[in-house]
C-alpha positions in Angstrom: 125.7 120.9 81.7 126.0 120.1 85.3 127.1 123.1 87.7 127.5 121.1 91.0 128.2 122.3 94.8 129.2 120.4 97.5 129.2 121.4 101.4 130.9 119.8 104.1 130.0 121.3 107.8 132.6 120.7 110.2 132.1 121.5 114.0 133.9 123.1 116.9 135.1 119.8 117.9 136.4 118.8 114.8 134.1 116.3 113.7 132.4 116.8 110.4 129.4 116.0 108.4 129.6 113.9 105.3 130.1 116.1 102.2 127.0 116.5 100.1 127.2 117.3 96.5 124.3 118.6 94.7 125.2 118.3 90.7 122.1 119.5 89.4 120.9 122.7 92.4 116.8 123.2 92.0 117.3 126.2 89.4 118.9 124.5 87.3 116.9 123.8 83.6 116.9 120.1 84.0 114.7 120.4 87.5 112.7 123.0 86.4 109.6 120.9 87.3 110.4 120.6 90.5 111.7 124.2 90.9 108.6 126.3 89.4 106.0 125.4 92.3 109.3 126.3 95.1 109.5 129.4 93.2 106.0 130.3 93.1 106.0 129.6 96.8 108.9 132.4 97.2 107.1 134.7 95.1 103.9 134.5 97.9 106.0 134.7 100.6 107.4 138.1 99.4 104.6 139.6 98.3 103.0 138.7 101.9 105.7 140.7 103.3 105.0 143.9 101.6 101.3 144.0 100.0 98.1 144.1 102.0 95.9 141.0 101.1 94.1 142.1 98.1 97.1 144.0 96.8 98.9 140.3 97.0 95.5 138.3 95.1 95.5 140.8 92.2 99.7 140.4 91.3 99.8 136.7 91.4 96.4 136.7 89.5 98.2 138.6 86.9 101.8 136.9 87.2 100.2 133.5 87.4 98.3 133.6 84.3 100.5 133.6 81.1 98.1 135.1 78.8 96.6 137.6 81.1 99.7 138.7 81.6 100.8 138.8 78.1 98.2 141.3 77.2 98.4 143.7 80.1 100.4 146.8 79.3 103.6 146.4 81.1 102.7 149.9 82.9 99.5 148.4 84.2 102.0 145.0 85.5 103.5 147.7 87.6 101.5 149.8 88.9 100.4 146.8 90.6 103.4 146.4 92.4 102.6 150.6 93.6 102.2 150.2 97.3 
């Protein structure tokens, strides 16, 4: 099932961008693919902004790898998210 958008950006001066409509946004399930590295990428990006280097390797280690994170405890998970 589609769950589209569309923006149109109109200026000051009245003149306007042609509308773009987006029927399938990058979340969506059927652009998954293309969505899991962006989201991956977002995920860095965060934890860059609140974990010191070697705080940041050993979480996406962990989150990155299915079955190592599978059979962590989930209290372990989180206390390496403890700053």
């Amino acid at each position: 099932r589609s769950i589209a958008n569309a923006l149109t950006i109109e200026f000051n001066d009245s003149s306007k961008l042609d509308e773009v409509i987006v029927e399938y946004p990058i979340g969506h399930s059927r652009r998954r693919a293309e969505g899991i590295p962006l989201l991956e990428e977002k995920f860095k990006i965060n934890l860059a902004r609140q974990f010191p280097t070697r705080q940041q390797q050993q979480i996406l280690k962990v989150s990155l790898d299915q079955k190592a994170l599978e059979a962590m405890p989930v209290n372990e998970y989180v206390d390496l998210f403890v700053i």
